[in-house]
C-alpha positions as CSV (number, residue, x, y, z in Angstrom):
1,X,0.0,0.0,0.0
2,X,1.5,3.1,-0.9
3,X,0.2,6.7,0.4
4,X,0.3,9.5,-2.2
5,X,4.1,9.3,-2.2
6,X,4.5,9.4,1.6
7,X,5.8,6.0,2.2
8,X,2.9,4.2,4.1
9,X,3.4,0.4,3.6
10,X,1.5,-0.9,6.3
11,X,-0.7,0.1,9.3
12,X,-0.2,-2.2,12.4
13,X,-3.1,-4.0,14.2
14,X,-4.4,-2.4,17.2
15,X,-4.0,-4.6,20.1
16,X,-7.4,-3.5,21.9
17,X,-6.5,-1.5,25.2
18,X,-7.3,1.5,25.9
19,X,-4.3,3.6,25.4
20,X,-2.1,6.0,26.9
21,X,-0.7,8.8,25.6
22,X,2.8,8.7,25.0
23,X,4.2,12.1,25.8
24,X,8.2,14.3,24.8
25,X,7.2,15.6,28.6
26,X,5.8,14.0,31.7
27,X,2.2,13.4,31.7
28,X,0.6,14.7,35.1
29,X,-3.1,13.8,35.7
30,X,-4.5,16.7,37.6
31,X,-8.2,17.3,38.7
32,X,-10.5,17.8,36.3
33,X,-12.4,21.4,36.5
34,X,-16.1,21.4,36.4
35,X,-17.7,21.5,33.7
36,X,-20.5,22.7,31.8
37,X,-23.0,20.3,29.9
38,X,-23.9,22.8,27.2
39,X,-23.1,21.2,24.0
40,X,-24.1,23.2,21.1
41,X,-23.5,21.9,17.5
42,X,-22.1,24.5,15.0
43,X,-21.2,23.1,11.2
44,X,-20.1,24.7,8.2
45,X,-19.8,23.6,4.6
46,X,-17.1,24.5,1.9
47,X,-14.6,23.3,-1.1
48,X,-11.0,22.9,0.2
49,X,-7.9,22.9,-1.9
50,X,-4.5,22.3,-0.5
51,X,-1.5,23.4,-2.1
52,X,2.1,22.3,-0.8
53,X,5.2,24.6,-1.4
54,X,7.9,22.6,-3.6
55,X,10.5,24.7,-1.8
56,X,9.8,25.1,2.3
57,X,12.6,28.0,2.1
58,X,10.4,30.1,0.3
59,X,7.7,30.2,3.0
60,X,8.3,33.5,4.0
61,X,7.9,35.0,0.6
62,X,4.3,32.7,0.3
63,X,3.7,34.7,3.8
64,X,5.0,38.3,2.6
65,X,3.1,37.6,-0.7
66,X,-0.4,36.7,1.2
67,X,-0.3,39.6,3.3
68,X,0.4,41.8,0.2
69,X,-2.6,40.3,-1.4
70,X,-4.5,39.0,0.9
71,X,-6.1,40.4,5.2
72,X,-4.6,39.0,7.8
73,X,-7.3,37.1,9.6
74,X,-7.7,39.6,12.8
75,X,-9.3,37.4,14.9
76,X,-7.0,34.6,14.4
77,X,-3.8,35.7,12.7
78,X,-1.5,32.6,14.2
79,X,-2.2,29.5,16.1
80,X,0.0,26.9,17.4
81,X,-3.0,24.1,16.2
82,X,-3.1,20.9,18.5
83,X,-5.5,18.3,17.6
84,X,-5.9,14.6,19.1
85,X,-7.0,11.8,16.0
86,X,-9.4,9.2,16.9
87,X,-8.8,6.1,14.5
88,X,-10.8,2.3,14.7
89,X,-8.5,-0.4,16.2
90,X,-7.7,-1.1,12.4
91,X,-6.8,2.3,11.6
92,X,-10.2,2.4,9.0
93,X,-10.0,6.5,9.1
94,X,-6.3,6.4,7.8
95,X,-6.8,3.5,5.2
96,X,-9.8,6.0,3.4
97,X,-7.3,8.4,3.3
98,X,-4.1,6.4,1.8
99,X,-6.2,4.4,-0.3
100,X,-7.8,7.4,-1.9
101,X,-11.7,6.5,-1.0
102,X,-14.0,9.4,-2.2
103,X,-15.6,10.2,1.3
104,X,-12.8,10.5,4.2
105,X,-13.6,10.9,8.0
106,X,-11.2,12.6,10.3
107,X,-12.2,12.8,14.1
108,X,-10.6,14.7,16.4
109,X,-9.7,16.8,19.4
110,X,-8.7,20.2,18.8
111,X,-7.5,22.8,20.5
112,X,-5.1,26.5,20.3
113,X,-1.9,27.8,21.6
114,X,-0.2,31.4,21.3
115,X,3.0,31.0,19.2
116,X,4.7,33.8,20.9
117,X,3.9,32.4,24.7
118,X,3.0,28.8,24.7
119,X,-0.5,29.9,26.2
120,X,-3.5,27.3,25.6
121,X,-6.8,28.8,25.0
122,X,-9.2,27.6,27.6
123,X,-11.9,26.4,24.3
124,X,-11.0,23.1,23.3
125,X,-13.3,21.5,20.2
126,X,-14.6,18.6,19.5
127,X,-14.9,17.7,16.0
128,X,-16.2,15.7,12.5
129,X,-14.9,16.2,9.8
130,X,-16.4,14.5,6.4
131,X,-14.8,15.4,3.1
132,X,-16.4,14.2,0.0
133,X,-14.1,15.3,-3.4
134,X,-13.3,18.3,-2.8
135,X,-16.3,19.6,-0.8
136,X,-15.8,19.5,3.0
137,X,-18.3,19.8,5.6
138,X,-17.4,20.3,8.9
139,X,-19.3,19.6,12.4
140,X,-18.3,20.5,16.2
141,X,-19.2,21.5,19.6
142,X,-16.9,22.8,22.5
143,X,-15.5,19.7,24.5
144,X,-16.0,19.9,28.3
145,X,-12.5,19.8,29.0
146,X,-10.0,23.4,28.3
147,X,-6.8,23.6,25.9
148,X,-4.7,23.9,29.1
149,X,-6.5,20.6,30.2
150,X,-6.1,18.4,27.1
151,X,-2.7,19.3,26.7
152,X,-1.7,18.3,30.2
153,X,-4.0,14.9,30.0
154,X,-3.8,14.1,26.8
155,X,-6.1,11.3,26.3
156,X,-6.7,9.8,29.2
157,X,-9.5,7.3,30.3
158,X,-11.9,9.9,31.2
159,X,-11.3,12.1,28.4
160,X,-11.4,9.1,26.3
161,X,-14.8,8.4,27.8
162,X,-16.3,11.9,27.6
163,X,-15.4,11.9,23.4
164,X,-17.5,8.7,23.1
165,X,-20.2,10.4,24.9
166,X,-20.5,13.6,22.9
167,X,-19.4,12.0,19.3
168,X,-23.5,11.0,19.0
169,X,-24.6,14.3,19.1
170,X,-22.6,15.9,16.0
171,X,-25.0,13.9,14.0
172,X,-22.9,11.8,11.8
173,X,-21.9,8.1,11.6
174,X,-19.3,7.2,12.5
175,X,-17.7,3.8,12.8
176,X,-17.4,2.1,16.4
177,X,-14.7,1.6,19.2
178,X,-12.9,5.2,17.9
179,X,-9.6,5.8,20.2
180,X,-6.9,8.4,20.4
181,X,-4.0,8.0,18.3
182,X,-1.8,10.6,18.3
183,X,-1.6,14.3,18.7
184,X,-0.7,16.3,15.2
185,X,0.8,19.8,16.1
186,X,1.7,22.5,13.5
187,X,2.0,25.9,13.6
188,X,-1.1,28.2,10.9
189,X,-0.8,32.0,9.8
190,X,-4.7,32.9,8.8
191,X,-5.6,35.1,6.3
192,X,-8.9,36.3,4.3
193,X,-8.9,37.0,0.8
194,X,-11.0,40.0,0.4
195,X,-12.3,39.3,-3.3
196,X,-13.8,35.9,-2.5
197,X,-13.9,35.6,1.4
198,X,-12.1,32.3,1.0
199,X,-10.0,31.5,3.9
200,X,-6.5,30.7,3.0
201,X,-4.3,29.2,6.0
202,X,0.3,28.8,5.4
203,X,1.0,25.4,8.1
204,X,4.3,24.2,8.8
205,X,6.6,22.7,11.5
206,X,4.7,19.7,11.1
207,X,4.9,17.0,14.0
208,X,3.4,14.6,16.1
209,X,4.6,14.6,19.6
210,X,2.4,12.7,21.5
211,X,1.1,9.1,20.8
212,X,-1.0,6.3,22.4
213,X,1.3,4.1,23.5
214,X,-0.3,0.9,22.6
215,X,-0.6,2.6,19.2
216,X,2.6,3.7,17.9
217,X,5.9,2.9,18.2
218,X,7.1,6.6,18.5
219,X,6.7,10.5,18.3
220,X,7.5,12.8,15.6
221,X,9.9,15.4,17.0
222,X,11.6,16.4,14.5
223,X,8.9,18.6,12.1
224,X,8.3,17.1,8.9
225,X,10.0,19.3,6.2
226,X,6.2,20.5,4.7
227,X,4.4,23.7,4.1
228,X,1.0,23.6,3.2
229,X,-1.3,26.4,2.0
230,X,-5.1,25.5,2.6
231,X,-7.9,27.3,0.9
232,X,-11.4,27.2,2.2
233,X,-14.1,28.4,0.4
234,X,-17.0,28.4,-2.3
235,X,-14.3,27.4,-5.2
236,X,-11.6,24.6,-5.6
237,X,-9.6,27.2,-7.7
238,X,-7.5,29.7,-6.6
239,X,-8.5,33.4,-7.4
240,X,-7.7,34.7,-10.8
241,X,-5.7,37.7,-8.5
242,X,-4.0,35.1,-6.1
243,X,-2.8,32.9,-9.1
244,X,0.5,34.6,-8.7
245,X,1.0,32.8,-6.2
246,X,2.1,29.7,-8.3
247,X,5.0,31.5,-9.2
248,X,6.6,30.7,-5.7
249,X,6.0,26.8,-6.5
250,X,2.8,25.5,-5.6
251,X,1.6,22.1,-6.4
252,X,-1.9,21.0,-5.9
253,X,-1.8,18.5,-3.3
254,X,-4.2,15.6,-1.5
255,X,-1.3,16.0,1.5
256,X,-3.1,14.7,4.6
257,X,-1.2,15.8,8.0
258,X,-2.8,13.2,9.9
259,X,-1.2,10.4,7.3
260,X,1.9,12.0,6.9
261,X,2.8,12.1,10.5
262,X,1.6,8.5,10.8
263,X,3.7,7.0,7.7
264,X,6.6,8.2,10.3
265,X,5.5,7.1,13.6
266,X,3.7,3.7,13.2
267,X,7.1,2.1,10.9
């Protein structure tokens, strides 16, 4: 099995535990805050086209280009983004994905830091995400548990628990017995473009530093050398004024962060 050139051969068995999370700094289980039980469902629907940059050096002249072209998203101009995968114990999410099946799921815990200070935001995010061609529709609902929380836990028992709980409600369905996997951890610059009001996002620094234990043999440390421009919006192409940005070396892409980090980690 090959996975759009990333090198996936083979996805080991699960071996049914529930797992721990495997973490580059010691794990402390604290008390859980109280929580509310709101649970609100918001979902969007869009096209999403992702680009990846042949040459990673020239990331900052695809940001100083963007910013010249483009607004700088002012609610959310940069993000450390976290998020925790939730695969089957036969890895049936990641197998859509590397073998190329038309309708993909991706579950997953998600949840924001400030690149300057390491801060977590307190809203954490559960979500679904289905993504049928090119057309992605998107559903989630803030998890009971903070950023600052998660990334202390990880995915422990209870947090483990509390996902099964809310999954039902975001209206989809979704195969059984979903556990964590790993956390994926990259850093995003935001921007709008203000001719279409498609959301364009640069991500890079690429890694996966935290894995169930019984899951994965180890953690990504080391960022994958990737930079991916996402666009989000009512078209798959990009804007007759932003095509410039080819110039720089763009190549429409399928790149999945999710299977990329694990063609590394589970081998």
């Amino acid at each position: 099995m090959e996975m759009n050139g990333e090198g996936l051969q083979s996805i080991p068995a699960f071996d049914g535990a529930i797992p721990a999370f495997v973490t580059n700094t010691p794990l402390q289980i604290a008390s859980v805050e109280q929580h509310s039980d709101e649970c609100d469902v918001s979902s969007s629907q869009s096209f999403e086209t992702k680009y990846l940059l042949l040459r990673t050096t020239e990331k900052e002249k695809l940001l100083h280009w963007l910013r010249s072209l483009c607004q700088v998203d002012r609610k959310f101009p940069a993000a450390i983004v976290h998020s925790i995968y939730f695969d089957t114990r036969d890895w049936q999410l990641l197998r859509d994905k590397v073998e190329g099946n038309f309708i993909k799921l991706k579950v997953r815990l998600r949840w924001y830091s400030d690149p300057s200070t390491g801060s977590c935001d307190r809203t954490a995010f559960l979500e679904v995400k289905r993504r049928v061609g090119d057309r992605r529709e998107k559903h989630r609902l803030v998890f009971p548990f903070s950023g600052p929380e998660l990334s202390r836990l990880g995915c422990d028992l209870e947090v483990t628990r509390v996902v099964r709980e809310l999954l039902p409600k975001l209206g989809m369905t979704l195969p059984r017995g979903l556990m964590p996997a790993f956390e994926v951890r990259y850093h995003r610059y935001r921007f709008v473009d203000p001719v279409t009001q498609s959301r364009l996002s640069v991500d890079s620094e690429i890694s996966a530093p935290n894995v169930s234990a019984t899951r994965a043999p180890r953690v990504l440390q080391t960022p994958l050398d990737r930079v991916v421009l996402e666009m989000k919006g009512q078209t798959t192409q990009l804007p007759r004024h932003l095509k410039r940005l080819a110039q720089i070396g763009l190549r429409k892409s399928s790149f999945s962060k999710y299977a990329a980090c694990a063609s590394h980690i589970l081998h």
